[in-house]
C-alpha positions as CSV (number, residue, x, y, z in Angstrom):
1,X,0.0,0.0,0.0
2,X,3.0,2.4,0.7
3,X,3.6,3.4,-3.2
4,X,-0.5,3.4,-3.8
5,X,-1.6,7.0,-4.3
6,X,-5.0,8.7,-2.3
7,X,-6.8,12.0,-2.3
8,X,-7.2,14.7,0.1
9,X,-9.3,17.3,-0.8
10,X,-8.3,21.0,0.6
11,X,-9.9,24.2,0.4
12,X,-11.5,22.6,-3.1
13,X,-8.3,21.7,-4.7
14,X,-7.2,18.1,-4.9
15,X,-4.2,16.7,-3.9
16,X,-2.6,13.1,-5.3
17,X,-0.1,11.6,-3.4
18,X,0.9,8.4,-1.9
19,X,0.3,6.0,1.9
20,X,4.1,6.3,2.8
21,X,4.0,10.1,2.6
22,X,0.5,10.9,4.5
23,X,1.3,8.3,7.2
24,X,5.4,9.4,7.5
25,X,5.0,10.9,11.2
26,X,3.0,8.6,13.6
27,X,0.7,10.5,15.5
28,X,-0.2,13.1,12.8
29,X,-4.3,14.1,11.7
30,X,-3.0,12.9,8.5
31,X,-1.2,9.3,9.7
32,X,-4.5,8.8,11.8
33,X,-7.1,9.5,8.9
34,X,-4.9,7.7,6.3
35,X,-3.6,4.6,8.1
36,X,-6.2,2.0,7.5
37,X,-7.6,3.9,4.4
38,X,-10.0,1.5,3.1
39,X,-8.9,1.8,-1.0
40,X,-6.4,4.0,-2.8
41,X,-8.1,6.3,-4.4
42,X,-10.1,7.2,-1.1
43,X,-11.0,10.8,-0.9
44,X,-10.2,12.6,2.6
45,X,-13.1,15.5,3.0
46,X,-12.0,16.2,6.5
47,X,-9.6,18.9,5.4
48,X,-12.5,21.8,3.4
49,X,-11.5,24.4,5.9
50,X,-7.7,24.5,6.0
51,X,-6.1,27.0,3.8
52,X,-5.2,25.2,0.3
53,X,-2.3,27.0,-0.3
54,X,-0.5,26.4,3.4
55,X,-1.4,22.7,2.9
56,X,0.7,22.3,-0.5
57,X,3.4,23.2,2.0
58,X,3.0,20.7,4.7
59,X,2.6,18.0,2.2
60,X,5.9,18.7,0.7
61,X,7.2,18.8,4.2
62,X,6.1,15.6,4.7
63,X,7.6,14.2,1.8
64,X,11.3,16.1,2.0
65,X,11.4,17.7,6.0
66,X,13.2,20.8,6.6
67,X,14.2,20.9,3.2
68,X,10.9,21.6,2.0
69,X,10.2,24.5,3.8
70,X,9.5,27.9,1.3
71,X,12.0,29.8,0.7
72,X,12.0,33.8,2.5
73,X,13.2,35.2,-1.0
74,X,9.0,34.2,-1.8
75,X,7.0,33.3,1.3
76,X,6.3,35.3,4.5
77,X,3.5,33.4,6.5
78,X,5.6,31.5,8.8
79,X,3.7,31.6,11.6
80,X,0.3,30.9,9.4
81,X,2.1,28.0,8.5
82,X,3.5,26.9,12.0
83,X,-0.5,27.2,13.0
84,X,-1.4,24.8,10.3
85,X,1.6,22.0,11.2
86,X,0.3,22.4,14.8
87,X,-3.4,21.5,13.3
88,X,-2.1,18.9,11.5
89,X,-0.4,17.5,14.7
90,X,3.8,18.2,13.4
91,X,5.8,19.6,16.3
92,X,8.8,18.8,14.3
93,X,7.5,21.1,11.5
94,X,6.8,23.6,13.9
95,X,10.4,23.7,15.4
96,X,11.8,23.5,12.5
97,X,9.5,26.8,10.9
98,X,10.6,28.4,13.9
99,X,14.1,27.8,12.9
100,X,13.9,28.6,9.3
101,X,11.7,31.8,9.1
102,X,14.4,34.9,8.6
103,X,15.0,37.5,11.4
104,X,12.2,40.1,10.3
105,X,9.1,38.1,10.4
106,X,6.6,38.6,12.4
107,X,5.9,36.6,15.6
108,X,3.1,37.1,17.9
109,X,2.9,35.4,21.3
110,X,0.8,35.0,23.8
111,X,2.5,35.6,27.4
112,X,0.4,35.1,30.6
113,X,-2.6,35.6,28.5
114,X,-1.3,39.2,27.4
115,X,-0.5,39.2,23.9
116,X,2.4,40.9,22.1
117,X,3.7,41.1,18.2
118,X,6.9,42.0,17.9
119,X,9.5,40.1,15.2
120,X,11.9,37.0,15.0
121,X,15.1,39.4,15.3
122,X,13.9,41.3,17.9
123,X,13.1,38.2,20.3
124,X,16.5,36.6,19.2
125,X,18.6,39.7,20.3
126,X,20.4,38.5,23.2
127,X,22.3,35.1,21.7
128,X,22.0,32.2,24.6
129,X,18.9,33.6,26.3
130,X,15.8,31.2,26.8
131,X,13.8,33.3,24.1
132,X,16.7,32.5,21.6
133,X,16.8,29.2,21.9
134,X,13.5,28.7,21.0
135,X,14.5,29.7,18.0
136,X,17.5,28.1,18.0
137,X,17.1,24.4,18.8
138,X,20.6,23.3,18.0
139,X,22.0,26.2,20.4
140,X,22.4,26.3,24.2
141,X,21.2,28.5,26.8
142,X,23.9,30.1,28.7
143,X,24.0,29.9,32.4
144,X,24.4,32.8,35.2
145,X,27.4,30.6,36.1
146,X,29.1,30.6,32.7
147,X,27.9,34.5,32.3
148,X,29.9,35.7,35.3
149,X,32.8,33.7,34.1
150,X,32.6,35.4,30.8
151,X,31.7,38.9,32.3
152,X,33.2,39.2,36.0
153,X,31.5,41.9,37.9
154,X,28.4,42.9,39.5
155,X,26.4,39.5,38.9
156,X,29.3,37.8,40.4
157,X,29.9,39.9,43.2
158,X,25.8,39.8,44.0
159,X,25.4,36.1,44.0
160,X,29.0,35.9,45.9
161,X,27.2,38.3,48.8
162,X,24.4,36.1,49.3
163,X,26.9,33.5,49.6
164,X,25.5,32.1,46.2
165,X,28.2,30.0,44.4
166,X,28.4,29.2,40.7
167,X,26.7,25.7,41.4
168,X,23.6,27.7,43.3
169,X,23.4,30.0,40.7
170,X,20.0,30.0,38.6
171,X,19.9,28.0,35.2
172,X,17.9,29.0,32.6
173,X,15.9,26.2,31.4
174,X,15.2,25.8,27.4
175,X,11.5,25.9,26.4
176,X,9.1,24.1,24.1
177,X,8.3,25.7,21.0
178,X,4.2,25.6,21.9
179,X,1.6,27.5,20.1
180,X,-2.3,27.9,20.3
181,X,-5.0,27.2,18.1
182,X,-4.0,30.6,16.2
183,X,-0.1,30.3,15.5
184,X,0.5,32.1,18.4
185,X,3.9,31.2,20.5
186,X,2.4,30.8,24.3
187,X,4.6,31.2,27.3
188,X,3.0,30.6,30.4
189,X,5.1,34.1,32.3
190,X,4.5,37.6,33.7
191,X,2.9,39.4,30.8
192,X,3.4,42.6,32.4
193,X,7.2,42.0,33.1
194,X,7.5,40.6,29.5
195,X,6.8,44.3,28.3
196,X,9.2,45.2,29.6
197,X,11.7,42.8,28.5
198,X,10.6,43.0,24.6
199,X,11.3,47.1,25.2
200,X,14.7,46.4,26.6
201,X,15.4,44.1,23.7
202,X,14.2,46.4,21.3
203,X,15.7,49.7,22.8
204,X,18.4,48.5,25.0
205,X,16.3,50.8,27.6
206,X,14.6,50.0,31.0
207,X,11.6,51.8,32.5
208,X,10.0,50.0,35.1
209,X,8.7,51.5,37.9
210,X,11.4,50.8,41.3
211,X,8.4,48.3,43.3
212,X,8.2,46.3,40.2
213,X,11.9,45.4,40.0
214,X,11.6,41.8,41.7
215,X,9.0,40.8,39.6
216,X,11.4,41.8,36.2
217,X,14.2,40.3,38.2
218,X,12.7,36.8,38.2
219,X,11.5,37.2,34.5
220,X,14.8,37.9,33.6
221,X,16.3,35.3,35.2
222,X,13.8,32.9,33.9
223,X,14.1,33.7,30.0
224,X,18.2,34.1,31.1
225,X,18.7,37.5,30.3
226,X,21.8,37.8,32.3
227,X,22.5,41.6,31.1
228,X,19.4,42.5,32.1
229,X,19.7,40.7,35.4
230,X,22.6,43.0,36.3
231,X,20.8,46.1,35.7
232,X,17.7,45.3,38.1
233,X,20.3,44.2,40.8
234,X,19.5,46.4,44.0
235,X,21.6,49.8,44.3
236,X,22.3,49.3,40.3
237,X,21.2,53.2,38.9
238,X,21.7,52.3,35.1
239,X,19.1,52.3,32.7
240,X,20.6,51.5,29.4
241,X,21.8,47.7,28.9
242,X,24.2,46.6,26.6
243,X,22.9,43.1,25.0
């Protein structure tokens, strides 16, 4: 049956291909629907509402992985299309969108329930931080402890006065590329404090209010923002961080 080509009708247009290719990752809508197809030839009507165009995409996905990902030089809904591998039950096609789409498209998120739309570029703007690792599967988060190795100063000398030693030190722990029903990344954080991380990334500014500063402290530990730890450190006056 693997070589024996089917049907799968979407958004009106017909698609031909074959049992090996719709059945290729176990789990999937598509291996679930497909695997005990009753006759080649069998026409899948399940699909009507998905976008016809996005689907042409996922099946050559499915047929050649990363490689068949569009090309940025002609294709900019990346996150329309990370919505429709989540529908269609890929997680590997969504990590690997994630990886793929270029620095200035668009990515919205949905933090704590607050949502935000910023860009790709913007959230990858401090290399080894939680946020761009998500982005950067292959890569590694950097830890506080190899941060003040690299950067000896005020994080050192903080986590040394609370008697804090490199192995206490916080580690920033890589996150699942998740997304909702809409394409949109969700991380289950402080949406308020994320605000304020996306401006510092953006701007390289802070502005948050003084009695707020431990709540932006723990968000920045969490998403590993080590910079940005330094400059919400009690005492520290600066405002401007250099990422």
């Amino acid at each position: 049956m693997s070589h024996e080509h089917f049907i799968v009708v979407v958004g009106g247009i017909h698609y031909s291909t074959n049992h090996l290719t719709l059945t290729k990752y176990k789990g999937s809508v598509l291996a679930e629907i497909f695997e005990h197809a009753p006759r080649p030839g069998y026409e899948c009507k399940y699909l009507t509402d998905r976008d016809a165009h996005l689907f042409g995409h996922v099946l050559r996905y499915l047929k050649e992985g990363s490689k068949g990902l569009p090309s940025p030089d002609t294709f900019t809904k990346y996150q329309e299309l990370s919505a429709e591998a989540k529908y269609f039950g890929l997680p590997s096609m969504e990590r690997d969108i994630a990886e793929a789409m270029p620095d200035w498209c668009i990515v919205e998120l949905n933090v704590g329930g607050t949502h935000f739309t910023t860009t790709k570029g913007t959230l990858c703007g401090y290399q080894g931080s939680v946020l761009w690792q998500l982005f950067n599967p292959a890569g590694s988060v950097v830890t506080a402890a190899e941060y003040a190795r690299r950067n000896p100063g005020l994080l050192q000398k903080y986590y040394n006065s609370k008697g804090i030693t490199e192995v206490g030190m916080p580690v920033a722990k890589a996150l699942r590329y998740v997304t909702d029903k809409e394409g949109q990344l969700v991380i289950d954080r402080d949406g308020e404090m994320f605000g304020h991380i996306l401006t510092v990334l953006r701007t390289g500014w802070i502005d948050c209010p003084k009695e707020q500063r431990g709540r932006l402290w723990r968000e920045a530990e969490f998403y590993g923002l080590h910079p940005m730890v330094v400059i919400v450190l009690p005492g520290y006056q600066g405002r401007q961080i250099k990422l």
